[in-house]
BATIGU-998563 format. One line per field, with one value per residue (C-alpha): residue number from 1; residue in one letter; x, y, z. Coordinates in pm, whole numbers, plus 50000, padded with zeros to 5 digits. Layout:
seq <- (NUM, ...)
type <- (A, ...)
c1 <- (X, ...)
c2 <- (Y, ...)
c3 <- (Z, ...)
END
This chain:
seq <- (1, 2, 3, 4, 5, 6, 7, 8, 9, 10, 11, 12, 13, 14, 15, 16, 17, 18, 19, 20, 21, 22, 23, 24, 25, 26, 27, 28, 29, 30, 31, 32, 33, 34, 35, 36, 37, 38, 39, 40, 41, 42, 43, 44, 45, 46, 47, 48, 49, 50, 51, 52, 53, 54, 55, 56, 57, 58, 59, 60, 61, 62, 63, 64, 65, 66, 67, 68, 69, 70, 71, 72, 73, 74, 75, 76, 77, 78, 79, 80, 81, 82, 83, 84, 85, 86, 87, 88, 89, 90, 91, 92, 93, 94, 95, 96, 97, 98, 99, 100, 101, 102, 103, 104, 105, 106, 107, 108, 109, 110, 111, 112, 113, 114, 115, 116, 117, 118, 119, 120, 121, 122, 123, 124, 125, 126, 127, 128, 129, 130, 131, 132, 133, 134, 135, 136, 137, 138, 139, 140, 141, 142, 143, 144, 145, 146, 147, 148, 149, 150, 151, 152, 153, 154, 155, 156, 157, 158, 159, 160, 161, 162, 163, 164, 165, 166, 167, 168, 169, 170, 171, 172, 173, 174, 175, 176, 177, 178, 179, 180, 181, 182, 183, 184, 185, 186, 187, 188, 189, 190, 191, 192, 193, 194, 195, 196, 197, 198, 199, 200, 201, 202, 203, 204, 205, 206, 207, 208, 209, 210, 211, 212, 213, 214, 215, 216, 217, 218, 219, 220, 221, 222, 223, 224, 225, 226, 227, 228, 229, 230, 231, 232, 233, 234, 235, 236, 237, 238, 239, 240, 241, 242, 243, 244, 245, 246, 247, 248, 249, 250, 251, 252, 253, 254, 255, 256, 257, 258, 259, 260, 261, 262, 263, 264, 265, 266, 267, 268, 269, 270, 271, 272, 273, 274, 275, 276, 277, 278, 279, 280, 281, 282, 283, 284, 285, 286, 287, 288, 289, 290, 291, 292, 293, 294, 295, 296, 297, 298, 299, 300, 301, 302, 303, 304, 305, 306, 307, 308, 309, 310, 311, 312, 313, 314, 315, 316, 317, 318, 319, 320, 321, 322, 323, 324, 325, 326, 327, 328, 329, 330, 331, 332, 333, 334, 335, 336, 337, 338, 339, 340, 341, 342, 343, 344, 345, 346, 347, 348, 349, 350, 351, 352, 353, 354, 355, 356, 357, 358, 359, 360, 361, 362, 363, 364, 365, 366, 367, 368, 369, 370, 371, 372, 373, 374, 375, 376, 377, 378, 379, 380, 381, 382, 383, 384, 385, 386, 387, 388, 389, 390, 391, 392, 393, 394, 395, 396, 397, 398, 399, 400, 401, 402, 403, 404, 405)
type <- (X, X, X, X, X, X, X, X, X, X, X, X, X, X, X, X, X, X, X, X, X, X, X, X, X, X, X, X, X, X, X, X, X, X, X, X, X, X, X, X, X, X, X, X, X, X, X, X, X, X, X, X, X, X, X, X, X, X, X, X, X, X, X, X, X, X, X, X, X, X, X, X, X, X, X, X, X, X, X, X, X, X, X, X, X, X, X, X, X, X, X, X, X, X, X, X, X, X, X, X, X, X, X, X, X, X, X, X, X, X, X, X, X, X, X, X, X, X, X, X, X, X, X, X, X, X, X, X, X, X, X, X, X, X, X, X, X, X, X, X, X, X, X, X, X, X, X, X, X, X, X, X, X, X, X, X, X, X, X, X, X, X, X, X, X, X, X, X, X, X, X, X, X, X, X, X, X, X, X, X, X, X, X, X, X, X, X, X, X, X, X, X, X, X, X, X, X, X, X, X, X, X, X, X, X, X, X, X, X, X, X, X, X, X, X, X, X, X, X, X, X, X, X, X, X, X, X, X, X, X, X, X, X, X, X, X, X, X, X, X, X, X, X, X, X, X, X, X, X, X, X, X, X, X, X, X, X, X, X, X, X, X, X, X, X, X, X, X, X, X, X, X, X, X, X, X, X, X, X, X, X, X, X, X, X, X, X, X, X, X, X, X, X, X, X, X, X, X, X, X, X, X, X, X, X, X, X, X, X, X, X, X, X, X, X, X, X, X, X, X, X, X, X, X, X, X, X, X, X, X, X, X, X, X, X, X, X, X, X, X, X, X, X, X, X, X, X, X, X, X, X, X, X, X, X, X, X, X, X, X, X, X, X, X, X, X, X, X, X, X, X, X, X, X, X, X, X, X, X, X, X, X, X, X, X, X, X, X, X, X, X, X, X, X, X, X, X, X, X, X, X, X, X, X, X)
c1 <- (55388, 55592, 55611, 55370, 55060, 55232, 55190, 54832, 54781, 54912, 54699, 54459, 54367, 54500, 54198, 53974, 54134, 54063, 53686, 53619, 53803, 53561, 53261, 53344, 53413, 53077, 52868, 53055, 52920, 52586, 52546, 52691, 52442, 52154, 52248, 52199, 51929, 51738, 51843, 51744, 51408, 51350, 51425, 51336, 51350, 50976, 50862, 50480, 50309, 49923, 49657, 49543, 49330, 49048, 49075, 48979, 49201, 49536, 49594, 49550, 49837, 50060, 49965, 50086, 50371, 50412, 50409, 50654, 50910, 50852, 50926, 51208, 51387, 51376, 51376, 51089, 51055, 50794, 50858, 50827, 50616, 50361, 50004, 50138, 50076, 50483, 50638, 50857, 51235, 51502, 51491, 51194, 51375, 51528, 51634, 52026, 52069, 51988, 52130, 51917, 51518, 51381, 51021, 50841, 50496, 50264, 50115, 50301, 50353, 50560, 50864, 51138, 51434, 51417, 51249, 51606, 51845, 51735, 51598, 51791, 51881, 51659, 51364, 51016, 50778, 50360, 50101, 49691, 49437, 49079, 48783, 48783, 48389, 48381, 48661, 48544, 48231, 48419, 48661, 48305, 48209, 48559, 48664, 48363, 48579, 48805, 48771, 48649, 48334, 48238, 47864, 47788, 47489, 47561, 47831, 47623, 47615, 47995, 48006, 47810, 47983, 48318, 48356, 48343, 48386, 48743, 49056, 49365, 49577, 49390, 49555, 49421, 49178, 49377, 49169, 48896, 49043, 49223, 49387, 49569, 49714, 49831, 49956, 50188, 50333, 50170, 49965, 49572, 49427, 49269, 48915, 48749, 48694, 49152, 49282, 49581, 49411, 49542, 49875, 49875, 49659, 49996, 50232, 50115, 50074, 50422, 50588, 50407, 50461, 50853, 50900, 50613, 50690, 50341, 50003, 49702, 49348, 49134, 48844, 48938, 49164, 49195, 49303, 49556, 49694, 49743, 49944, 50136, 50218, 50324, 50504, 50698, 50730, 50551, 50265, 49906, 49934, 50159, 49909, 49630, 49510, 49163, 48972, 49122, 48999, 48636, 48304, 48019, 47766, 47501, 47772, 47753, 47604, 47429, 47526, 47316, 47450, 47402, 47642, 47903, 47879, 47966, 48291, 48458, 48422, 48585, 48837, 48919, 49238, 49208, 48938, 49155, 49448, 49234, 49086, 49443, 49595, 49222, 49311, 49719, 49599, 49392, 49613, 49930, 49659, 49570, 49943, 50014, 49739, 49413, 49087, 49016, 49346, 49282, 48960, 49084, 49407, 49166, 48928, 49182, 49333, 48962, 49020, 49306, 49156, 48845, 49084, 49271, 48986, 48821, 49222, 49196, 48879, 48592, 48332, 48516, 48446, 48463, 48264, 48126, 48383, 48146, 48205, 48562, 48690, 49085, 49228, 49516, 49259, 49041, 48995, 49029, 48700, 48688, 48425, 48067, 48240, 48200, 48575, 48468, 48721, 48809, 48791, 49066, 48993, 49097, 49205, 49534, 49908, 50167, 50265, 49964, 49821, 50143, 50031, 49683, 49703, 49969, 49671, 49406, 49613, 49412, 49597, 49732, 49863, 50055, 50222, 50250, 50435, 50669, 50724, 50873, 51085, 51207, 51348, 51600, 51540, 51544, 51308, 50997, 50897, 50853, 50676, 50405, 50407, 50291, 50038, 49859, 49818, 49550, 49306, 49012, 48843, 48585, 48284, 48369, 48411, 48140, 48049, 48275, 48578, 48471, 48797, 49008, 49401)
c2 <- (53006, 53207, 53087, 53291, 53131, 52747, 52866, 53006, 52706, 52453, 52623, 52647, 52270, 52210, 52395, 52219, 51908, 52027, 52123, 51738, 51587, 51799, 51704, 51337, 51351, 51558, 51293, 50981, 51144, 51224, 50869, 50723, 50966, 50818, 50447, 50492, 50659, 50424, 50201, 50343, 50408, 50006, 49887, 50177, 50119, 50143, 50110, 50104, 50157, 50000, 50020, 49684, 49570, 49868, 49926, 49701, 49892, 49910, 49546, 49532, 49717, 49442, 49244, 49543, 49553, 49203, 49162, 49441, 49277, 48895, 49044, 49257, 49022, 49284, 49131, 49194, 49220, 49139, 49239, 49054, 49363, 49246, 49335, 49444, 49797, 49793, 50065, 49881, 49821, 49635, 49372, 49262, 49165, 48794, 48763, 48738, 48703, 49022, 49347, 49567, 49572, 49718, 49674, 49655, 49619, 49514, 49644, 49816, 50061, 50335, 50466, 50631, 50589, 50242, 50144, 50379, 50128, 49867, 50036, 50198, 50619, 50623, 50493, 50597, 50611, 50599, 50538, 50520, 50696, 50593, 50818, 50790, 50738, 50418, 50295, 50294, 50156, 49866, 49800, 49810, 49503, 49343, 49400, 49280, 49116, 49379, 49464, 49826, 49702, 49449, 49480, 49714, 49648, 49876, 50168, 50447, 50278, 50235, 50586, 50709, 50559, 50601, 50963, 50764, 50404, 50360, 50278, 50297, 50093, 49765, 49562, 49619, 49936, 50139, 49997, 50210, 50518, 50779, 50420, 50609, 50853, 50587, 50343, 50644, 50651, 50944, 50947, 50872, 50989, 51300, 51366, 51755, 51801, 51791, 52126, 52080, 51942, 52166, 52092, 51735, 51806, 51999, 51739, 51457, 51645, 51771, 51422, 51272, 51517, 51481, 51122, 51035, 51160, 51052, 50995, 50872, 50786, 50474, 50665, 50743, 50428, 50455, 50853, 50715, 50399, 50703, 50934, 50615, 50557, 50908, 50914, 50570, 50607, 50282, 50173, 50088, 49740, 49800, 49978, 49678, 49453, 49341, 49443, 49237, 49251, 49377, 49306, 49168, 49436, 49264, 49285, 49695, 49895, 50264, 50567, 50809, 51224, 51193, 50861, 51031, 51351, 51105, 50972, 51271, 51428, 51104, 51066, 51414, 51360, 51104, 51295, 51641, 51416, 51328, 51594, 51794, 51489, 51436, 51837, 51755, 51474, 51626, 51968, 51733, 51559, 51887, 52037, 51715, 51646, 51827, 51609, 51562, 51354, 51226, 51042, 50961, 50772, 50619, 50505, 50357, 50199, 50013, 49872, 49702, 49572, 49446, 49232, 49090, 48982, 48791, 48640, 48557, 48520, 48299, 48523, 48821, 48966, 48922, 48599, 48465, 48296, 47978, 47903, 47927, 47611, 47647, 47709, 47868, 48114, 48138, 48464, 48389, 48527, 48736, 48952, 48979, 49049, 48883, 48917, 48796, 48662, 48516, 48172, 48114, 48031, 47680, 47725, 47885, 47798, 47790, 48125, 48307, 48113, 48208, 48608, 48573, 48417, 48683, 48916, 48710, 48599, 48670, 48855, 48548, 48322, 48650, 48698, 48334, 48301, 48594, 48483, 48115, 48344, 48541, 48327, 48088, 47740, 47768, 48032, 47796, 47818, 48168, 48120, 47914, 48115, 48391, 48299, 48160, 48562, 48533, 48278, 48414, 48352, 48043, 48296, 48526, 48219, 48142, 47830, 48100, 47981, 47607, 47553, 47859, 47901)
c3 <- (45508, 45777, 46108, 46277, 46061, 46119, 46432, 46448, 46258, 46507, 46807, 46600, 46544, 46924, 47020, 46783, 46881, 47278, 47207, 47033, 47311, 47549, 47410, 47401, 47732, 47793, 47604, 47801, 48138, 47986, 47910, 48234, 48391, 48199, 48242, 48601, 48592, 48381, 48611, 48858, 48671, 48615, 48967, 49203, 49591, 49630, 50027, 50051, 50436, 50330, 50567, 50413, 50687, 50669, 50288, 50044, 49741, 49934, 49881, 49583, 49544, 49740, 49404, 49169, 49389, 49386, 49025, 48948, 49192, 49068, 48755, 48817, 49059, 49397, 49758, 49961, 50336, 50562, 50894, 51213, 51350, 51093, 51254, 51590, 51774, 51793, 51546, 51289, 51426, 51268, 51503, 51342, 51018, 51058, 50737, 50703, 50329, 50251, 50423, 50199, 50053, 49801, 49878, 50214, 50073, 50416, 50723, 51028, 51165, 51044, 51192, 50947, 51111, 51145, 50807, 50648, 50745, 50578, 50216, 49972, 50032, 49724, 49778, 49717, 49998, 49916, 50090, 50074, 50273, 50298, 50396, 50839, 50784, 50571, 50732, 51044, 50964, 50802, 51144, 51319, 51125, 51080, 51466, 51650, 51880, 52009, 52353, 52239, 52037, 52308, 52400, 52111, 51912, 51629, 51565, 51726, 52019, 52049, 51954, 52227, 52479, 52364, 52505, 52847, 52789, 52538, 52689, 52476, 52679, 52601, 52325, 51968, 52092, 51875, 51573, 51693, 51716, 51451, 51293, 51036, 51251, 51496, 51175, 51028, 51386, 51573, 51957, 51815, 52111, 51959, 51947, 51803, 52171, 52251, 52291, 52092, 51820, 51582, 51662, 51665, 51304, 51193, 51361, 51133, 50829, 50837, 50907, 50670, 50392, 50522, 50471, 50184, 49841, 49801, 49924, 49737, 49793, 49833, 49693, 49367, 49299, 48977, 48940, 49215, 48972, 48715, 48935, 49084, 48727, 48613, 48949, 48864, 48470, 48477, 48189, 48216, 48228, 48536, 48771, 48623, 48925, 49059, 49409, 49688, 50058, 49958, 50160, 49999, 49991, 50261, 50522, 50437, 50667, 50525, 50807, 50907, 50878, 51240, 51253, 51013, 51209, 51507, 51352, 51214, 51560, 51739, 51502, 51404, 51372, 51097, 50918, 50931, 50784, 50549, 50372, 50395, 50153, 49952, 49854, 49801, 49561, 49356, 49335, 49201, 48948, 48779, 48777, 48578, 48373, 48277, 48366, 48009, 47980, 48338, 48242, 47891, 48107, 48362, 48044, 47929, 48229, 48309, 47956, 48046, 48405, 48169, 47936, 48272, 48369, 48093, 48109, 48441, 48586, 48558, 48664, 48571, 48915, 49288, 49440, 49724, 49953, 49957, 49568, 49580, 49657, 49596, 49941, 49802, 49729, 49932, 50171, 50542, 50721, 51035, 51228, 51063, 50711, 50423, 50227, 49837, 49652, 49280, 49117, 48825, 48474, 48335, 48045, 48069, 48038, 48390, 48333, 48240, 48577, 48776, 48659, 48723, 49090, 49207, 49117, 49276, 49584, 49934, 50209, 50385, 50109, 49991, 50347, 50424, 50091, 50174, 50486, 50323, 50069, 50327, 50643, 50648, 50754, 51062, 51137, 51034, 51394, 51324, 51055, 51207, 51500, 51340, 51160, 51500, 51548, 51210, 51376, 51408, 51766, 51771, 51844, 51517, 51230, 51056, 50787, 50515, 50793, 50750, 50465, 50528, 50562)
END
C-alpha cells in the first residue's frame, strides 16, 4: 500500500473517529438537557394568585396545589399580607429557612416585582377569574358587614346608591368594587361612566397577559383542570379535587337582567377583564384540543372526581355545616352565607385519610396549618395574631358559628 493511501487511510478513520466522538458528545448534552428539564417538569415553580374568598372553585385548587407539593416535597409560602388591601411585599414573608418558594398558593394581592424575589426565574404564574355578576352577588351575601353594604336591604339597593354613596377610602370597600381588578394590583375605581375606561380596560389586560402565562375560568372548572393539566404535563388524577368554599343554594340569591345590567355597568372594569380572558380561554382550548377530545378529557376527568369521592366521602357530596362535627373540618361561617362542607369516611387507612382531608380541608385549617409549617418558633404570636383578623363580628355569626375554628 503506498504511502499516500496509509495516509488517506489514517485521515480517513481520524474523521470517523472525530464524527463518533461528536455525536457522543451531542447525545451527552441532549440528555443533560432532558434531565433538567424533566426536572424541571416534576417540580415546577408554580405561583397561584386565587381570588378564594368570592369563588367557590379557586380553592379548591389550594387543595390540588396542596397535594402536588405534599407530595413532591416544595415549600410553600403564605404571606403576612394574607387578606389585607396591602400589595404583597417581601416584608411580609417571616420565614428565614427558606430564601426561595416554589408555591404561593393564597390570597393577596398581586404585585410582580415583589412576588420575583422570592420564586424561582421559572415559575409559572395562573390565576382564576369568576363571572363580576355572580361574584358580586356572592360578596353581597358574604360581606354584609362592610361599611359599603351597611343599611342595604338587598343588592339593588346598594347598587343604586353606590353612584353617590361608595367611598373607596374606607377599609375593606374595595370588596365591592371591580375586586379582581384591584386583587391583580390595578386602581378599581372604574365604573362604564370613567372616561378613560378604555385605557385602564387595556392597562390591566396587558399586565396581566405580561406576568400570567395563564388565566382560567371559575365557570367552566373543569375545561380549566384540563388546560391546567396540558399546561403542567400533569395527569387526571392530578387536577381531581372536590368543591370547597361553596354556598348552600338557599343562601343564593336569583338577579334580575335589570340587577345584572346594574353590575356590569359598576364594575366595568371587572366585567371587560372578564370577557377579554373568557375569549383567551377558550381560543387556547381549541388550538390544543378539538371539543370532541375536550369533553371526552373532561368525561373522563368527572370519573375520576366520582371514584374520590366514594373514597373519601360519606355523602359523596357537599353538606350542611350543622352535620359536620369534626372541627378540623368544619367551614368557618361569615355574612348571611351558608359555606357547606364534607364529612370523612371511616373506613380508611392513615394515608388514604391524610389524602382525603388535604382535599376536604376548609379555608382556615389549610392557612392555619401553613402558617405552623411556615414560621419559626418564635413567630407564634404571629400566628395567633392573625387569625384574630378571621373572627367574624358578633352580629354576622350565626348557630353554623356555634363550633367553628
Amino acid at each position: 500500500m503506498s504511502d499516500r493511501s496509509v495516509r488517506r487511510a489514517i485521515c480517513s478513520r481520524r474523521h470517523y473517529i472525530l464524527v463518533l466522538l461528536g455525536l457522543v458528545l451531542v447525545c451527552i448534552v441532549l440528555q443533560t438537557l432532558v434531565a433538567r428539564q424533566t426536572s424541571n417538569d416534576k417540580v415546577p415553580g408554580v405561583n397561584f394568585f386565587p381570588f378564594a374568598l368570592y369563588k367557590p372553585h379557586s380553592f379548591s385548587l389550594h387543595s390540588i396545589l396542596g397535594k402536588f407539593s405534599s407530595n413532591s416535597a416544595l415549600n410553600d409560602l403564605n404571606p403576612t399580607t394574607l387578606y389585607t388591601t396591602e400589595a404583597f411585599s417581601t416584608a411580609g414573608v417571616t420565614n428565614h429557612r427558606f430564601s426561595e418558594f416554589h408555591i404561593i398558593c393564597n390570597h393577596m394581592r398581586f404585585k410582580k416585582s415583589e412576588v420575583a424575589k422570592v420564586m424561582p426565574r421559572d415559575t409559572f404564574y395562573f390565576s382564576i377569574l369568576r363571572n363580576p355578576v355572580s361574584m358580586m352577588e356572592s360578596i353581597f351575601i358574604y360581606y354584609k358587614s362592610i361599611q359599603a353594604f351597611n343599611g342595604k336591604r338587598t343588592l339593588d339597593e346598594f347598587l343604586n346608591s353606590s353612584w353617590t354613596q361608595y367611598n373607596s377610602s374606607v377599609v375593606n370597600n374595595h370588596y365591592a368594587h371591580n375586586i379582581l381588578a384591584f386583587d391583580f394590583g390595578f386602581n378599581n375605581n372604574a365604573t362604564y361612566k370613567s372616561p378613560d375606561l378604555e385605557q385602564q380596560v387595556s392597562n390591566a389586560i396587558t399586565g396581566i397577559e405580561r406576568d400570567f402565562h395563564l388565566i382560567l375560568i371559575n365557570e367552566y372548572f373543569y375545561e380549566s383542570m384540563i388546560l391546567l393539566k396540558h399546561s403542567l404535563c400533569w395527569t387526571l388524577e392530578d387536577v381531581a379535587s372536590f368543591k370547597l368554599n361553596s354556598r348552600s343554594d338557599h343562601t343564593r340569591r336569583s338577579l334580575s337582567s335589570e340587577t345584572v345590567d346594574k353590575i356590569k355597568k359598576w364594575n366595568a372594569l371587572d366585567w371587560q377583564i372578564y370577557l377579554h380572558f373568557n375569549a383567551t380561554f377558550w381560543r387556547k382550548l381549541d388550538s390544543l384540543m378539538g371539543r370532541r377530545q375536550l369533553e371526552q378529557e373532561v368525561s373522563e376527568l368527572k370519573a375520576v372526581q366520582t371514584k374520590l369521592a366514594e373514597v373519601c366521602l360519606k355523602e359523596k357530596g357537599a353538606v350542611d355545616p350543622s352535620k359536620i362535627k369534626d372541627a378540623a373540618l368544619k367551614p368557618f361561617q361569615y355574612g348571611a352565607a351558608v359555606i357547606q362542607g364534607y364529612i370523612l369516611n371511616s373506613d380508611m387507612d392513615n394515608r388514604t385519610r391524610e389524602m382525603c382531608e388535604g382535599l376536604i380541608r376548609p379555608e382556615l385549617q389549610y392557612t392555619q396549618r401553613l402558617y405552623i409549617s411556615q414560621f419559626q418558633e418564635g413567630h407564634k404570636h404571629l400566628i395567633k395574631r392573625r387569625f384574630i383578623y378571621f373572627k367574624a363580628p358578633q352580629s354576622a355569626r350565626g348557630p353554623h358559628n356555634a363550633t367553628a375554628p
